[in-house]
N, C-alpha and C positions, 0 to 999 in steps of 0.2 A: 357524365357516365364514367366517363375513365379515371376521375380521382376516388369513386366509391369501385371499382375494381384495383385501384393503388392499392386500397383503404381493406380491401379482402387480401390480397398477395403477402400486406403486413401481417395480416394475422396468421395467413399459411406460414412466414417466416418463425414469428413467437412459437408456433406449433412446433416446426421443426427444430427451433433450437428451444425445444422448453427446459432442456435439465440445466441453460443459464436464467431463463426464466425462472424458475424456481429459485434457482440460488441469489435472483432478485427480492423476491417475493419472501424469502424464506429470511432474510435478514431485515428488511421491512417490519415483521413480523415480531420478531426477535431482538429491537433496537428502540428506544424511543427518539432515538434523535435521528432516526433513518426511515419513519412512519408515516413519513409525508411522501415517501416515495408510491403509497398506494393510489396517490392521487395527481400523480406527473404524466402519466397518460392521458387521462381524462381532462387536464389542465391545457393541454398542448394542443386536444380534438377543438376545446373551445376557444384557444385563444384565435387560431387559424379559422373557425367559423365565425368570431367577433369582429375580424377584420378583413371577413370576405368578400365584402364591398372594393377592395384594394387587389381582387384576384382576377375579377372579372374581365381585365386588358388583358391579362398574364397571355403571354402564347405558349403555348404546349408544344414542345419538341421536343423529341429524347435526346438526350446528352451523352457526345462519346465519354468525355472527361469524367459525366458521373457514372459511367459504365465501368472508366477503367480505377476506379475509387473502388470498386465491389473488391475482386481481386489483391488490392492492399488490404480491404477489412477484412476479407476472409482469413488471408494469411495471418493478422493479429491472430484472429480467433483461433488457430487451429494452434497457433505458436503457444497462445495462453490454455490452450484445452490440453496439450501436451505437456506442457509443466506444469500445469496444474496450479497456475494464477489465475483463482477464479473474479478476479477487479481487471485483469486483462480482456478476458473472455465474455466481460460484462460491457466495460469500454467498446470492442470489437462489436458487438452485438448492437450497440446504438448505433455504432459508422456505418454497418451496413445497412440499417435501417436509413438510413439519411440518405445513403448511398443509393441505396434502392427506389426512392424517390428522385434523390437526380437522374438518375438515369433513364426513368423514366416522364417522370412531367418536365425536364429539361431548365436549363440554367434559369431563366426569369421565371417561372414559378417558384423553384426552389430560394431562389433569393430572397420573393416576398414573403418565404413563411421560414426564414433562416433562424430566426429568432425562438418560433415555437420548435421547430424541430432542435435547437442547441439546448433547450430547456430539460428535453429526454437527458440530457447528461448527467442531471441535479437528482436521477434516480438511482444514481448508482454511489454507493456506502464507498466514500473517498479519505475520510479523517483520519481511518485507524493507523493508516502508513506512516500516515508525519506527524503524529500524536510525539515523538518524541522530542521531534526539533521546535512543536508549539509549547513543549513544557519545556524545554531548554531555553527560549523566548521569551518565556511569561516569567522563569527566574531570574533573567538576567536585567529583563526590564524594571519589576520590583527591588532586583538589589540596587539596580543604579539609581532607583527614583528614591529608596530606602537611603543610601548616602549622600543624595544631594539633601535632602531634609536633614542630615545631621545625625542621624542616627547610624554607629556603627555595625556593620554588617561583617561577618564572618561565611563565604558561600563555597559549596563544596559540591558540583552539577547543580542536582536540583535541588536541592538543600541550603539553606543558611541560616546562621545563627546570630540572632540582635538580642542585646542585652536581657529582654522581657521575656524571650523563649527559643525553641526551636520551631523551622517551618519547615513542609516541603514540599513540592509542586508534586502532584500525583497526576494521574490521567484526567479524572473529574475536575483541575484547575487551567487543565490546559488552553481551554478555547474552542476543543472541537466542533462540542456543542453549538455555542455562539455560531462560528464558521458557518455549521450549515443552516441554522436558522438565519443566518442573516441574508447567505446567496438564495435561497430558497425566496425569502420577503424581500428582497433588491429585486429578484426574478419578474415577479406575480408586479412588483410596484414598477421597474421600467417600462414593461408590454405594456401595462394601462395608462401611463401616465404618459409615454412619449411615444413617438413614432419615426422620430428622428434615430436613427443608427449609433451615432455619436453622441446624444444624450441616455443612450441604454447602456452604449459600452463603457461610460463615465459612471453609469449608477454601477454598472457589474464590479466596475473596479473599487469601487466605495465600497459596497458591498463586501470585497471580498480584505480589504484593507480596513474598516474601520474597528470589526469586530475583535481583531489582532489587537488595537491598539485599546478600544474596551474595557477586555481583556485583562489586561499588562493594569489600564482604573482600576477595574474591579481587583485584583491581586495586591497590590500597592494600598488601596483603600482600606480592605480587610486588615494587614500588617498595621498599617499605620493607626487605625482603628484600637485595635485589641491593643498595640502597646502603650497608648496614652491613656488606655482605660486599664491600665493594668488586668489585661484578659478579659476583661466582665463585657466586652462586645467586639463583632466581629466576630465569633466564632459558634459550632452548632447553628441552629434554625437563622440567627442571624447573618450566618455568613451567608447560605444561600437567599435569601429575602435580599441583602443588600447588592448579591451579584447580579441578581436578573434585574431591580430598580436600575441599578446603571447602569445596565445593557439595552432596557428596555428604553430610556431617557435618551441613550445614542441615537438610537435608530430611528423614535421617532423624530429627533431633533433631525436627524437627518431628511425623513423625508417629507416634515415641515418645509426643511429648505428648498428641498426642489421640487418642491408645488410649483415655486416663482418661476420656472422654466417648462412649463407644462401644457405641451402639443394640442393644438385643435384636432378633432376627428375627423380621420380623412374624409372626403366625400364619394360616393360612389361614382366608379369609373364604368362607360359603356362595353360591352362585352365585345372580346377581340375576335374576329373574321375564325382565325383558328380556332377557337377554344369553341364555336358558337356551332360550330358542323360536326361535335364530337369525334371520337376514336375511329382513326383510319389504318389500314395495315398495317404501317411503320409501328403506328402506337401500340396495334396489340402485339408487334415482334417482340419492341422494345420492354413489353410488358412480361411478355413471356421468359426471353430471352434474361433479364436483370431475374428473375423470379428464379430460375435455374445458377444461374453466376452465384445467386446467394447461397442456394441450398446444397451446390456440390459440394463447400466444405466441409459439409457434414461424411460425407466419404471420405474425404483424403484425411480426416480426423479417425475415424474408424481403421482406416488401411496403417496407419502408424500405432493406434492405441493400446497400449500397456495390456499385459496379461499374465495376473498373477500364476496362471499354471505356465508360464513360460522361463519363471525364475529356478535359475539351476541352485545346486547347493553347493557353497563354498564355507572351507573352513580354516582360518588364520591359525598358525601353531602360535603356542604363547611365546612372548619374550621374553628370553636372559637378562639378568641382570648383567649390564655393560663391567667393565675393569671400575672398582672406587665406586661402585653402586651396589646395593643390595635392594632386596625385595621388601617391602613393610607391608604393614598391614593397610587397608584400605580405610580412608579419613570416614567415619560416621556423618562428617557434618558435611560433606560434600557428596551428594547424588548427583545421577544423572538418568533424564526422565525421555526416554526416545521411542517412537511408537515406528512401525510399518520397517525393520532393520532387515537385512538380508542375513548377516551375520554380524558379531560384536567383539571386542576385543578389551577387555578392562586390567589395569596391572597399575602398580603405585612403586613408587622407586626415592630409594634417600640415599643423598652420600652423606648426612652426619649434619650437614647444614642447611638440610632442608630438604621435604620430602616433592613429589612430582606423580600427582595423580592421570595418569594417560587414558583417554576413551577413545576408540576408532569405531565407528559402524560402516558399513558397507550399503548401501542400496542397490536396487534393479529393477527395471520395469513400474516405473511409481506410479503411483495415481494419488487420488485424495483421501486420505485416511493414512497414505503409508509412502510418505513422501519424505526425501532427506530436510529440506527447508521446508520447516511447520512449525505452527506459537505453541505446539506441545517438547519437540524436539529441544530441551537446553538442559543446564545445569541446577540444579536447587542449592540454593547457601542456606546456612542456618538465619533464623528469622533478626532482625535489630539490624545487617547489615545493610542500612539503608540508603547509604550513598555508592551511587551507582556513576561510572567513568566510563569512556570509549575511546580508546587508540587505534591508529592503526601501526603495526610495528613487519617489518621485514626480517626474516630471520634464516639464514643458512640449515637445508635440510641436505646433508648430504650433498655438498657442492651445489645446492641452486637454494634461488632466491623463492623464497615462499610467501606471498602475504601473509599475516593474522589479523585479528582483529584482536584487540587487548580488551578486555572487560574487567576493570575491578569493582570490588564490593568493598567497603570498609564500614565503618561507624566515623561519625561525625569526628570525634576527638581523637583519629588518625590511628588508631590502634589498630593491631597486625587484623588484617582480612583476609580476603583472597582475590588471586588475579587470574583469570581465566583466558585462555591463548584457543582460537578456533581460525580454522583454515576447511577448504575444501578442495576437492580433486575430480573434477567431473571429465570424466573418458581421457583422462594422463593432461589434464591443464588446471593447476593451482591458482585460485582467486580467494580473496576474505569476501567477496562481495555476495550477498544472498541474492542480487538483482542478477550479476551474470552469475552466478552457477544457473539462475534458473534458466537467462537464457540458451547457454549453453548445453545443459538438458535437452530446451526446448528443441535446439539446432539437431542435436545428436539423434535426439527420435526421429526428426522428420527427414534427416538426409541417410541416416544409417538403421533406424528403428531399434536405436540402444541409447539407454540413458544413465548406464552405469555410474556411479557415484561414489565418492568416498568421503565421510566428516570427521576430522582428526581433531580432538578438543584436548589438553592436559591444561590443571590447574598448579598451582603451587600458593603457600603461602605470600601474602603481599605487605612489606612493611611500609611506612611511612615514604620515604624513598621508593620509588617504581625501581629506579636503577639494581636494586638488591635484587626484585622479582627477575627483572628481564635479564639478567648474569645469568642466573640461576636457569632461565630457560636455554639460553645459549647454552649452559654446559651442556643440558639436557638433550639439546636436540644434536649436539656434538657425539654424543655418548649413541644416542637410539636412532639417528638419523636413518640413517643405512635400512634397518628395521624396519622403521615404518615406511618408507618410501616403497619395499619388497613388498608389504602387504596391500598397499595404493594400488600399485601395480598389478598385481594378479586379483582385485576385483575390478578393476574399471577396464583391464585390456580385455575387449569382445572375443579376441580373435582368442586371447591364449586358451589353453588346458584349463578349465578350472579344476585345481586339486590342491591341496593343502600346505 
């Protein structure tokens, strides 16, 4: 009786937190390589009734430990529903579901069903984030494997150039794919094939290691391919046909081999003293009590929540042109695409040897749609600029030390690009990092309910030489420092005057 009122409180949970729900559901939906999560639920109900034979000793006690687990996941969640990282708030949303089972059916039940409940994890859409360090991987792996075969390679990020052509690793060669199809079938192939702890956690980690290295086959295979065929294969219909054959020839090679280690079925165990007199007071405290620990988050996420009629209006005067600076015109080929802005500040500056495109926006009170850190939020270059770079660079803003983060763009054969310089400012503390701005956001609303913000982006042209660009910003930020730091300042401080 009491695991089929666990099994309702779960559902009151999804109910109450449905708008993460949804934002499950809605990328499920919207993904093909995320469509299996329509069936990670219903995978998890039956793996744990496949192996309910192995429950029947379990003893049921509530657990303080998994009580005090609710409380850590809650505050993920409220921390991710206030920045507005919806992969946080997704994550946060499994723990206390898991949470909310220990703490109610207690440490040895939840051990023996540890496995289907770690599997809720495999629902939530994880590849987009490191999409870029798996296409950084998968060119660095082909370049190397491309050189030990003899063939000269010329590599510029994610780009390089062999004799036969040009390549570049895009998002579609990265691996993501693979990744999640492999932890997904590593999943579904441990829980039935083993029962041993340490033969699952051996597949997980194959699993989640072989397809990386696949991967890196499949990228190398294509290359090497197309150039001994002078183009005429490996590429078009055949490049995808020969990716998935040796992806699909890993895998199952793989779990050919670990048949040879493959668990008898447990046998049915006699039912435990405890579990056999069902649900007594404690259990339904415990039941009630985790059921509420779950759902207050949902208020103390409300009592902080952002409110577009709460943002006041603030308005930046423009900037002077500094001594040895003048005003130019603004670059056609450099835009800047920023959605949900409090107010905006755009100006372009040359001393004669190079011009210096400046963008500031302001944020307040963010939510989703109109958030400072968003994959709409950045700069547009003109199209061919296909090699793409990341620094990080420290640079003097008016006596303090400021991160950036350096992004240039160029074309393969080194010709002038551009190099883009972005920093942030959230409530008077500079980071280049988009992970803490957010959390910093996250902190500001829940301890002061302000999440003031600032994103200071300027571009300038980039030659061959970076050392030319990063002069060039030095002088820059030498010349306008003062400036921008005034304008940081009177949108992110709460307390000041907002006035212009």
């Amino acid at each position: 009786m009491l695991p089929l009122l666990v099994l309702a409180g779960l559902v009151a949970i999804w109910i109450g937190y449905r708008d993460t729900v949804m934002s499950l559901y809605e990328q499920w939906l919207s993904s093909e390589s995320y469509s299996h999560g329509l069936v990670v639920v219903p995978i998890t109900l039956y793996f744990i009734w496949m192996r309910r034979a192995t429950l029947y000793d379990a003893a049921i006690q509530p657990s303080l430990v998994g009580m005090l687990a609710i409380p850590v996941s809650g505050l993920l969640w409220v921390l991710g529903e206030l920045a507005g990282v919806v992969t946080v708030t997704q994550v946060a949303l499994v723990c206390l579901t898991i949470a909310f089972v220990w703490a109610v059916l207690g440490n040895d039940f939840t051990r023996r069903i540890a496995f289907p409940l770690g599997f809720l994890f495999l629902s939530i859409p994880f590849s987009d984030g490191i999409l870029p360090h798996l296409m950084q991987w998968t060119a660095d792996a082909t370049v190397i494997a491309l050189r030990w075969s003899g063939v000269p390679v010329y590599q510029d990020g994610f780009n390089f150039i062999i004799p036969s052509g040009n390549w570049s690793v895009v998002e579609a060669c990265a691996g993501g794919r693979y990744l999640v199809s492999s932890l997904f079938a590593g999943a579904l192939y441990a829980y039935i094939t083993y029962t041993s702890a340490t033969k699952r956690a051996i597949t997980m980690v194959l699993a989640l290691v072989i397809p990386l290295f696949a991967n890196w086959l499949r990228a190398y295979t294509i290359v090497i391919v197309a150039h001994l065929t002078n183009n005429e294969w490996g590429l078009g219909v055949s490049h995808i046909t020969l990716g998935w054959i040796i992806f699909g020839a890993v895998i199952m090679g793989m779990f050919w081999l670990g048949m040879r280690w493959r668990d008898p079925e447990p046998v049915a165990a006699p039912m435990h003293p405890d579990s056999a007199r069902g649900p007594v007071g404690k259990h339904y405290a415990a039941l009630v009590m985790g059921l509420c620990a779950v759902l207050m988050w949902q208020a103390v996420a409300a009592w902080r929540a952002p409110s577009a009629d709460a943002v006041d209006v603030l308005e930046w005067t423009a900037i002077e042109p500094a001594s040895g600076w003048t005003l130019a015109e603004a670059d056609p080929d450099v835009r800047s695409t920023v959605v949900g802005e409090r107010t905006a500040l755009k100006a372009q500056f040359s001393t004669g040897e190079g011009d210096v495109q400046l963008f500031m926006y302001a944020f307040s009170e963010q939510a989703q749609g109109r958030e400072m850190i968003n994959r709409f939020n950045r700069i547009e270059f003109p199209a061919g600029l296909i090699s793409r770079s990341l620094s990080d660079e420290t640079l003097d803003v008016a006596g303090i030390e400021v991160p950036f983060v350096r992004e240039a763009h160029q074309r393969l054969d080194n010709r002038i690009g551009f190099a883009a310089y972005r920093s942030y400012n959230v409530r008077g503390r500079w980071t280049a990092s988009d992970y803490e701005a957010k959390a910093l956001q996250a902190w500001g609303r829940l301890s002061a309910g302000r999440d003031d913000s600032v994103m200071v982006l300027f571009v300038t042209r980039a030659e061959a030489d970076p050392s030319v660009d990063r002069d060039r910003a030095t002088r820059f930020l030498a010349a306008y420092g003062d400036a921008i730091r005034a304008r940081a300042a009177l949108a992110v401080d709460a307390a000041s005057e907002r006035r212009p």
